[in-house]
GUTITI-927895 format. One record per residue: residue in one letter; x, y negated, z negated of N, C-alpha, C, CB in turn; residue number from 1. Coordinates in nm, 3 decimals. Glycine has a CB too. Layout:
REM residues N
- bapa;n.u;n.v;n.w;ca.u;ca.v;ca.w;c.u;c.v;c.w;cb.u;cb.v;cb.w;gudren
- A;X;Y;Z;X;Y;Z;X;Y;Z;X;Y;Z;NUM
...
This chain:
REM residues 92
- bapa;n.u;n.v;n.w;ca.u;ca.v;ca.w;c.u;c.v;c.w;cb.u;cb.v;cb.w;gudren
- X;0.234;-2.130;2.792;0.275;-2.040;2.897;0.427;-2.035;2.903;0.215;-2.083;3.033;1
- X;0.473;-1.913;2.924;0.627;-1.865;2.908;0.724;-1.892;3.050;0.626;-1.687;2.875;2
- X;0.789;-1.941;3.086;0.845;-1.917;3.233;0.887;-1.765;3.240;0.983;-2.019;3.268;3
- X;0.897;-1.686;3.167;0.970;-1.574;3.192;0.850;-1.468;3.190;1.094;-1.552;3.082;4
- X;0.819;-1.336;3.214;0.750;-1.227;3.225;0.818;-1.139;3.121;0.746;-1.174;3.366;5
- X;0.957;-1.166;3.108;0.928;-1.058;2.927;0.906;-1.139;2.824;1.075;-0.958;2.852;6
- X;0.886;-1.309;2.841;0.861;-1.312;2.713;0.702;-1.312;2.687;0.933;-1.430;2.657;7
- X;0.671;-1.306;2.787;0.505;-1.269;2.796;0.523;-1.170;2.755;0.415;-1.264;2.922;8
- X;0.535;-1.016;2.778;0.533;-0.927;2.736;0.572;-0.850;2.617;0.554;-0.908;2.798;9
- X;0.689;-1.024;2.537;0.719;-0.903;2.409;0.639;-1.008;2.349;0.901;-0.848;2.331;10
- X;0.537;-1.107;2.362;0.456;-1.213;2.292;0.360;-1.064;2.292;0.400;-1.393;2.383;11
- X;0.287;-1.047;2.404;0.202;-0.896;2.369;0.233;-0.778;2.307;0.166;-0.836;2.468;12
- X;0.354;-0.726;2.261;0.384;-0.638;2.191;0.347;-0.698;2.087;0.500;-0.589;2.200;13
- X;0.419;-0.839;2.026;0.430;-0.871;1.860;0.317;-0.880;1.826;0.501;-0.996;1.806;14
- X;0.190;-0.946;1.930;0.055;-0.929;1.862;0.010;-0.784;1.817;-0.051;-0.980;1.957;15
- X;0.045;-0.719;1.920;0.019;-0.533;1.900;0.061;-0.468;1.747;0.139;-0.434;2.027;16
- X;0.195;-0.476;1.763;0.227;-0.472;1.597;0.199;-0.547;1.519;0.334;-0.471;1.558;17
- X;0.164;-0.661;1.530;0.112;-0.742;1.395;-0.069;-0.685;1.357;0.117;-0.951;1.441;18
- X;-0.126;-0.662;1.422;-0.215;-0.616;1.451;-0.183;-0.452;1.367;-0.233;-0.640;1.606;19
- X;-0.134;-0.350;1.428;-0.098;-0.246;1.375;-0.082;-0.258;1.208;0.019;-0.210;1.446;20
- X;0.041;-0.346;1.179;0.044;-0.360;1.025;-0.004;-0.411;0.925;0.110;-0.385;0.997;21
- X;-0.084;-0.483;1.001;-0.197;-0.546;0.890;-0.290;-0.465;0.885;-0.265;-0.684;0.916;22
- X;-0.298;-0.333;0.973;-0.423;-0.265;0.958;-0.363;-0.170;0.842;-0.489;-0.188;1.105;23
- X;-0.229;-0.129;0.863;-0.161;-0.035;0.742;-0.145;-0.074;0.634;-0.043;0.008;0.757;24
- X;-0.117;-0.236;0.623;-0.117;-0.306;0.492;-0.268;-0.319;0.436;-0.047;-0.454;0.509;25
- X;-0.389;-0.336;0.512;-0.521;-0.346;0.445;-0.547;-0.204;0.355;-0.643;-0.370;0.565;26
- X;-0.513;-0.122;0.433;-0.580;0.023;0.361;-0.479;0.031;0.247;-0.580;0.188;0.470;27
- X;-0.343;-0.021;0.256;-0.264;-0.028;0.107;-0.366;-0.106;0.004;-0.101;-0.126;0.117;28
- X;-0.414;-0.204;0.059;-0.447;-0.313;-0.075;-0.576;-0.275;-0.135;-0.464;-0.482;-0.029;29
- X;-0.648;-0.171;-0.032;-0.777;-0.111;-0.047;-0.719;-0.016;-0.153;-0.854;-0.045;0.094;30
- X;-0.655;0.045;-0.108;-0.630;0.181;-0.208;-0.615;0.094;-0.311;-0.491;0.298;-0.184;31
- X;-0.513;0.038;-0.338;-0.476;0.002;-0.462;-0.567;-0.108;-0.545;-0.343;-0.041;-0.446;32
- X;-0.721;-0.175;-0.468;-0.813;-0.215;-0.562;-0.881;-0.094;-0.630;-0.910;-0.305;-0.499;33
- X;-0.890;0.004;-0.537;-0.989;0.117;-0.618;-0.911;0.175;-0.708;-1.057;0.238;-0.530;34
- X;-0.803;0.199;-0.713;-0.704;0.253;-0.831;-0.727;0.177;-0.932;-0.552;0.250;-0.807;35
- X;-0.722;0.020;-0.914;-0.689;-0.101;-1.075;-0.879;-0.067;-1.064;-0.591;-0.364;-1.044;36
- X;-1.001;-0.028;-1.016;-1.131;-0.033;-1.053;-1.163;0.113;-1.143;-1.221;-0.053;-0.914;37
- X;-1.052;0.207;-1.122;-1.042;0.311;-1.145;-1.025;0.281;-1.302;-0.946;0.379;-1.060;38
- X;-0.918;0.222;-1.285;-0.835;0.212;-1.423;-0.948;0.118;-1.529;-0.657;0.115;-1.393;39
- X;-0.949;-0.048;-1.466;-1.068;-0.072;-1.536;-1.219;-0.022;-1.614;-1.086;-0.121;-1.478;40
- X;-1.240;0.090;-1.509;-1.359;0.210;-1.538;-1.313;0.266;-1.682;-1.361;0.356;-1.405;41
- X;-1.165;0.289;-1.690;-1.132;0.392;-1.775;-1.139;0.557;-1.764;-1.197;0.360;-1.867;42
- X;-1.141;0.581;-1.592;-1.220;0.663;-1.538;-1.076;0.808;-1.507;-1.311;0.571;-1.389;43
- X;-1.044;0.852;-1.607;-0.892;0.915;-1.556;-0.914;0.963;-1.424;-0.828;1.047;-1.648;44
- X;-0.961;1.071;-1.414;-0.992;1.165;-1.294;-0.976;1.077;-1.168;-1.148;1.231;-1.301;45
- X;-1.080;0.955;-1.131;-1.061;0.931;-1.037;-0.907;0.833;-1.038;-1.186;0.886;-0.993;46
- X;-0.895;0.798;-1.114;-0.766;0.691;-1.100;-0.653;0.798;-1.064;-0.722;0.590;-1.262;47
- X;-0.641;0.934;-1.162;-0.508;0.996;-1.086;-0.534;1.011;-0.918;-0.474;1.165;-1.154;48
- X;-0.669;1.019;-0.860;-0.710;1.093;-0.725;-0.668;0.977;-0.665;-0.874;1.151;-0.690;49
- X;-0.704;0.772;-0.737;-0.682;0.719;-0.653;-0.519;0.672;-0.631;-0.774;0.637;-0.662;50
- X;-0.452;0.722;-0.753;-0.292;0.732;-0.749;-0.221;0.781;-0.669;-0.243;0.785;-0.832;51
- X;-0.279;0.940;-0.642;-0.223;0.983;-0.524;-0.238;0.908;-0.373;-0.273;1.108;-0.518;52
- X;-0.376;0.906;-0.384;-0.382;0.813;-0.205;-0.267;0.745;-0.207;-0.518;0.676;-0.166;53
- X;-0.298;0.656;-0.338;-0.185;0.490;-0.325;-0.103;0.493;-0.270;-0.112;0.425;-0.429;54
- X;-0.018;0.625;-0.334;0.103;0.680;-0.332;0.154;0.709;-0.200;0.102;0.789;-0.406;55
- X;0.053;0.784;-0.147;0.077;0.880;0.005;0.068;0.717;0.128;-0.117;1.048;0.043;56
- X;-0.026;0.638;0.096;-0.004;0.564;0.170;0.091;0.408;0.186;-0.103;0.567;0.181;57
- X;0.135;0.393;0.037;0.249;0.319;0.056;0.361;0.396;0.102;0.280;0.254;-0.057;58
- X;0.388;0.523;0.093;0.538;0.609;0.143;0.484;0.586;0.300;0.567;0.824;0.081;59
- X;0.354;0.627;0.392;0.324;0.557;0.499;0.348;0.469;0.579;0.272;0.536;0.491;60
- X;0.387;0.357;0.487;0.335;0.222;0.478;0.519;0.207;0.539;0.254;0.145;0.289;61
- X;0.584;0.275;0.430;0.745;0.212;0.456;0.783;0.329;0.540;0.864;0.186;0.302;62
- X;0.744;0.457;0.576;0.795;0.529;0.670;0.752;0.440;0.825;0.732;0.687;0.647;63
- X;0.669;0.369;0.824;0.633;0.359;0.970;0.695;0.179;0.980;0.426;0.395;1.007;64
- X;0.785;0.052;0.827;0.841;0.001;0.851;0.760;-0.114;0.826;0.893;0.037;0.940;65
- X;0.629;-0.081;0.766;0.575;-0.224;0.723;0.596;-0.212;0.611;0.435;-0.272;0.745;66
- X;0.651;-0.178;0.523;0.707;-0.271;0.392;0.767;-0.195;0.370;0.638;-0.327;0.271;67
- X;0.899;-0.273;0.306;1.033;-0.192;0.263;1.026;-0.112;0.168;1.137;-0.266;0.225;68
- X;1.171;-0.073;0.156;1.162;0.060;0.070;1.143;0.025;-0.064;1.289;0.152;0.076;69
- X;1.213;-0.089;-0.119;1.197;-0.128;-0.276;1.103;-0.214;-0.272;1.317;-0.191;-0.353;70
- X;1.008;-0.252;-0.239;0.911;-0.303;-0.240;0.807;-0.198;-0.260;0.905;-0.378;-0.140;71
- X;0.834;-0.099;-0.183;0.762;0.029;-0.203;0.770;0.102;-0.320;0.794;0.112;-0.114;72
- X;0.902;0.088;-0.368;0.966;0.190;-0.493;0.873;0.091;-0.609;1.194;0.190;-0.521;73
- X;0.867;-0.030;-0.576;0.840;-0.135;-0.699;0.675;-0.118;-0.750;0.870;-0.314;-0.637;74
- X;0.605;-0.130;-0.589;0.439;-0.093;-0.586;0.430;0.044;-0.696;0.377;-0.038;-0.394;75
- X;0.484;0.131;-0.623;0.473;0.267;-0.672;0.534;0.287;-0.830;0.552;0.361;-0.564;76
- X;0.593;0.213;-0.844;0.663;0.233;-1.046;0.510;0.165;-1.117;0.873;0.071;-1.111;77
- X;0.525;0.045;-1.021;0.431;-0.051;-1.142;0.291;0.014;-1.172;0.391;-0.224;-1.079;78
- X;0.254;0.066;-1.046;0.127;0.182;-1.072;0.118;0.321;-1.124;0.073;0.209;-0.962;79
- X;0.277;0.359;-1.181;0.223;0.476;-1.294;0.272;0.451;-1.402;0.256;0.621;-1.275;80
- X;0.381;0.298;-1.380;0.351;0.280;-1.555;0.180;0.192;-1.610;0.510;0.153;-1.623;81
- X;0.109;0.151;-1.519;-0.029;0.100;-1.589;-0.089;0.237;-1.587;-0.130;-0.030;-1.501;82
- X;-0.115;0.340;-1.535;-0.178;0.464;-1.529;-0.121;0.514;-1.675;-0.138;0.560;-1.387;83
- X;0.037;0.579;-1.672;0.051;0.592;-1.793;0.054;0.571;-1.994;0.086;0.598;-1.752;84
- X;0.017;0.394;-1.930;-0.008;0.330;-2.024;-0.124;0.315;-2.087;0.026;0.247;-2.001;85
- X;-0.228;0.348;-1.972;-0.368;0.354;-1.987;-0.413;0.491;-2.062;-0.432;0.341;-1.846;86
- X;-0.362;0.606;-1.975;-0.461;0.724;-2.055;-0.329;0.816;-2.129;-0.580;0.845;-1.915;87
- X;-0.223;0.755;-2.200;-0.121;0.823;-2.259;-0.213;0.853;-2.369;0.020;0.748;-2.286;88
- X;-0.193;0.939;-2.449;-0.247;0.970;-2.586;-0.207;0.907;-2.699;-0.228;1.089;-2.615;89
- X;-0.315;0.867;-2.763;-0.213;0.725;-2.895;-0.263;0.790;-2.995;-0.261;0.512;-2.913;90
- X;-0.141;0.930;-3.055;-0.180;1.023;-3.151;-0.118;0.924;-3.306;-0.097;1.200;-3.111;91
- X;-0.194;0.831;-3.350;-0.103;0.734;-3.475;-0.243;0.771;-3.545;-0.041;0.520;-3.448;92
């Protein structure tokens, strides 16, 4: 117990947002298993469909301040160089 009444109250905010961003960070990690199940499949079609989500929801993810921007830039490289690496054409 706090002697003070805001620190009660910003103890209830931080649960609020922690709460909030772990719900924004789950649907990141979701997207991005079905993308690497995508890829494992060998399944192009859906892996570009699940690229885009990824995509739209890590820019989400750092517009609203749960994960930074190069952390974001980093997620987002490393998942179209395995995409590109996967269904590039290997004309040899």
């Amino acid at each position: 117990m706090s002697v003070h009444s805001s620190a009660d109250k910003r103890h209830v905010q931080s649960l609020v947002r922690r709460m909030r961003n772990r719900r924004v960070k789950s649907q990141v990690h979701t997207s991005g298993r079905k993308f690497l199940e995508a890829i494992k499949a060998k399944d192009q079609a859906t892996a570009a469909e699940c690229l885009k989500n990824l995509q739209a929801e890590i820019d989400a993810a750092k517009s609203k301040g749960v994960v930074k921007a190069n952390a974001a830039s980093r997620k987002k490289s490393r998942m179209y160089k395995l995409f590109n690496k996967t269904f590039t054409a290997k004309a040899e």
